[in-house]
C-alpha positions in Angstrom: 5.7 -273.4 65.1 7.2 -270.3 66.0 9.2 -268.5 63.2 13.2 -269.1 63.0 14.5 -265.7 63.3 12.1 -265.3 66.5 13.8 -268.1 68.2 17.1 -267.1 67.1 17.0 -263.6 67.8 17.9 -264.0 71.8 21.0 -265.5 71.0 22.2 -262.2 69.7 23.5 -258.8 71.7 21.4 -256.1 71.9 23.1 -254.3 68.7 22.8 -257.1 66.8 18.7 -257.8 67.8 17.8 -254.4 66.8 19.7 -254.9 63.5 18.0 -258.0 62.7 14.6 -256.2 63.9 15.5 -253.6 61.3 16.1 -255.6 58.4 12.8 -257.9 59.1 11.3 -254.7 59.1 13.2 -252.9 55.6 12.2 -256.0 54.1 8.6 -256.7 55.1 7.8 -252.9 54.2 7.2 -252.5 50.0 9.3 -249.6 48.6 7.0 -246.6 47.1 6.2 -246.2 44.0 7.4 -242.4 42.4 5.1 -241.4 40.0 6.6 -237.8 40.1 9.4 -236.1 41.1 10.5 -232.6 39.8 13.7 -230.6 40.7 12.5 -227.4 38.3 16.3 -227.5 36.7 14.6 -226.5 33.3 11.8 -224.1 32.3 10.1 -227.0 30.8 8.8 -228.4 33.7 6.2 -225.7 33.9 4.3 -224.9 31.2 1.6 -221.9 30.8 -0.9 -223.2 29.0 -3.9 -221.9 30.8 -6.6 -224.8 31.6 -5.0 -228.2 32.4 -7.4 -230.7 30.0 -7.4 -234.3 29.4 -5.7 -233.6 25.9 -2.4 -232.7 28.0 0.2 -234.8 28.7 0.1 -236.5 32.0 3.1 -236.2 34.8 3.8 -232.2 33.0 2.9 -229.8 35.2 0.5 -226.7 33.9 -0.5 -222.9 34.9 -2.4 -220.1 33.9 -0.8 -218.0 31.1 -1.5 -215.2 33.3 0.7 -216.4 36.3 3.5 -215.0 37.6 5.4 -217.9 38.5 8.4 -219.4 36.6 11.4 -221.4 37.4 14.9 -219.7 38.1 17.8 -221.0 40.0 16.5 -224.5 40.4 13.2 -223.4 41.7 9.8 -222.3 41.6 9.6 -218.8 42.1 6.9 -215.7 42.3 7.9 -213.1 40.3 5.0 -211.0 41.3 1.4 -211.3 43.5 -0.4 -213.2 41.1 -1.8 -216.0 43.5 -2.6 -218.5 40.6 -1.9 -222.2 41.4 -0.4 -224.5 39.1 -1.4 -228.7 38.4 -0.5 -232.3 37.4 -2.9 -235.3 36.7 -1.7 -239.2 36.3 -4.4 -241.2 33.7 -5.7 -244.5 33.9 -2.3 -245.8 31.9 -0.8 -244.8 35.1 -3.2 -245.5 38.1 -4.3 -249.2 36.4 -0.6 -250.1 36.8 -0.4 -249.5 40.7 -0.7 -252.7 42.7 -3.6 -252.4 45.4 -1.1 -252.5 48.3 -0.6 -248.7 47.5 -3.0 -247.2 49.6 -2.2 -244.2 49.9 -1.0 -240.9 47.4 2.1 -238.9 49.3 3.3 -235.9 48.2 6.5 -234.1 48.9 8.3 -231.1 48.6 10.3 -228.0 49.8 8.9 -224.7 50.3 10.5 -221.0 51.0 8.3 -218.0 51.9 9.5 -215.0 52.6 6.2 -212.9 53.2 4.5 -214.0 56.4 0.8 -214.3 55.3 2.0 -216.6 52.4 0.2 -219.9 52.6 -0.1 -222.6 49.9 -3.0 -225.7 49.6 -2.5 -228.4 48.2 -5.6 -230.2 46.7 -6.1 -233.9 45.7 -8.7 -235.3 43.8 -10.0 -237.9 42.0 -11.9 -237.5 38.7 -14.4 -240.5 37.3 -15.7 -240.4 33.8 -19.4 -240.6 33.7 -20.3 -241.0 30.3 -21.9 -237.9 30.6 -20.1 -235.8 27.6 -16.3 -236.2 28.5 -14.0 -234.9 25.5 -10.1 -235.3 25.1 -10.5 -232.0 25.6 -12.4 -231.9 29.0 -11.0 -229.2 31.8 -9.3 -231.1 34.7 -7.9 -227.6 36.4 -8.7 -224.7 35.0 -5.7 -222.6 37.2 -6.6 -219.4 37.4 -9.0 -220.0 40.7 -7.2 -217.6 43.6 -6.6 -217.0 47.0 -5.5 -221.1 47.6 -7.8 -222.9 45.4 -7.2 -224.3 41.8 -10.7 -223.4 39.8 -12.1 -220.3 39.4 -15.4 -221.9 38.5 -17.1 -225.6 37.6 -18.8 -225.4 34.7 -17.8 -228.2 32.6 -17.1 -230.4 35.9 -20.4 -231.9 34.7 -18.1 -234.7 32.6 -17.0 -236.1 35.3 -17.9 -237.6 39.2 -15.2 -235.9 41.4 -13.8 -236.4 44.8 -11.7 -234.7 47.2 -9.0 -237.3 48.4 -8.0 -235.4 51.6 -11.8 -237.2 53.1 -12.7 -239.4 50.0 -16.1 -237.8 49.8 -18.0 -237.0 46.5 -18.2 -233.0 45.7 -21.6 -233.3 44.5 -23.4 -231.2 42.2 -21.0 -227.9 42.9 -17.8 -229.3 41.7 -16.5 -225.6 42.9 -12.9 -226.2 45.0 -13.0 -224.8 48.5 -10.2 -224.3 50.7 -11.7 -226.8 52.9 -10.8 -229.5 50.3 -7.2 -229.0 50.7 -4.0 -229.4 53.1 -2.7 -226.2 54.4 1.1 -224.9 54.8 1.6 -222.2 56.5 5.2 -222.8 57.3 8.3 -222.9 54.8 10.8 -226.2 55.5 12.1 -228.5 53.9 10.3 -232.3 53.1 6.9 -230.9 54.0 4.4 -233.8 53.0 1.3 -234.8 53.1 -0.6 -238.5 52.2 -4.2 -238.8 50.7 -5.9 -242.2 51.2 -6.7 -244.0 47.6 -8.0 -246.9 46.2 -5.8 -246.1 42.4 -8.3 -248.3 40.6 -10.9 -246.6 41.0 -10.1 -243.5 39.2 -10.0 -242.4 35.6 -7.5 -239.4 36.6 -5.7 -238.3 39.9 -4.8 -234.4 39.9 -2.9 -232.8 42.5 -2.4 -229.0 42.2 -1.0 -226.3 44.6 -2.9 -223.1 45.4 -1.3 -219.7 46.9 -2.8 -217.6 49.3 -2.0 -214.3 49.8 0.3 -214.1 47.3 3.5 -212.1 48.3 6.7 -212.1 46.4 8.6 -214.6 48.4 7.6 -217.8 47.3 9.6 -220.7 46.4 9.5 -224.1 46.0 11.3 -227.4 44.9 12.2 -231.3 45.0 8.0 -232.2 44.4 8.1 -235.7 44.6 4.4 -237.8 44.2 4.4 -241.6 45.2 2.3 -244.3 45.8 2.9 -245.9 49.3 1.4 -248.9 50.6 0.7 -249.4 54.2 2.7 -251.4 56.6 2.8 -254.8 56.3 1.9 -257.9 58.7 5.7 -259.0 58.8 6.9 -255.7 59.4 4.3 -255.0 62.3 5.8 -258.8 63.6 9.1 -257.3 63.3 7.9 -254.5 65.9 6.3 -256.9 68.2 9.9 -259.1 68.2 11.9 -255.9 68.9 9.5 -255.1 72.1 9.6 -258.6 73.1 13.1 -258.8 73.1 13.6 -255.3 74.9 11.4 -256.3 77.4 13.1 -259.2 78.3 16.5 -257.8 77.9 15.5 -255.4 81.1 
């Protein structure tokens, strides 16, 4: 037996098919979950620390003490060349809590550059404890690595099995970040985003950190959010079908 809204649907005008359409699909699709969003109103958001460990607290986010970067106006700004990067990690009290229709990690923000060879990575990965000699006090991000990556080197990565969520593979026995590993931005705008495929479950710790390149004096950024987002759902992909069906027949 055919569903009742995909008999009914004919009956309506075209206006009204597409809203109906639309609301089968609003509904069938599960909202995201936000596990981060920062506007950098207050110089707390941002706190040089040097190394981000596992003693932090999670959803903060951390730099080098050496860095350059510091929030004025609302932002993130450079106030020099220093081409540090700066991090955030979500424990298992966060991750266990994600329901396994969330596939996928997105991340979110705006970005200004005002020198031309300014680039900034982003770099997602996914940390599993293996027993090995993991301390509350274990380096996540150590972020003072330069020139777009995070680390400057891997020697206590040992603690943990780590993998880079832009191809889900495992980084092996040098744990050392490479460009490769991350997403590239070249260009300022506005809502620049990128998603990372991940099973939540699976890790001890997500961290997502943000690496400069180049490093002029023009950089800028705001509005980070991090969500969870599942993938489309069987009744919104129905939805679609109804809406081409009924297109097609309105022709």
């Amino acid at each position: 037996m055919k569903p009742h809204y995909f008999l009914n649907i004919m009956k309506y005008n075209k206006l009204t098919q597409f809203a109906v359409c639309a609301s089968l699909l609003s509904a069938a699709s599960a909202s995201s979950v936000v596990l981060k969003t920062t506007d950098f109103s207050s110089a707390a958001q941002l706190l040089s620390v040097g190394a981000m460990t596992t003693a932090h607290t999670p959803g903060l986010w951390y730099t080098s003490t050496s860095t350059d970067l510091a929030i004025s106006g609302g932002s993130l700004n450079s106030t020099g060349a220093s081409r540090y990067g700066f991090s955030t990690f979500f424990d298992s009290s966060t991750l266990s809590t994600i329901s396994s229709e969330y596939n996928r990690l997105r991340v979110t923000f705006d970005y200004t550059e005002s020198y031309a060879s300014e680039d900034v990575y982003l770099h997602v990965m996914g940390f599993v404890d293996n027993g090995s000699n993991a301390t509350p006090s274990t380096l996540l991000v150590n972020n003072v690595g330069t020139n777009g990556v995070t680390w400057s080197s891997n020697a206590t990565m040992a603690d943990y099995d780590v993998y880079r969520l832009t191809d889900g593979g495992d980084m092996g026995a040098d744990r050392s970040w490479d460009l490769a590993y991350g997403v590239q931005f070249s260009d300022d705008g506005t809502e620049l985003s990128a998603d990372f495929g991940v099973d939540f479950s699976a890790y001890d710790y997500i961290t997502v950190s943000f690496g400069r390149y180049l490093g002029g004096t023009g950089f800028s950024m705001d509005n980070i959010v991090i969500e969870a987002v599942p993938e489309p759902s069987a009744l919104a992909l129905l939805g679609l079908g109804s809406l081409a069906l009924v297109t097609r027949r309105k022709r």
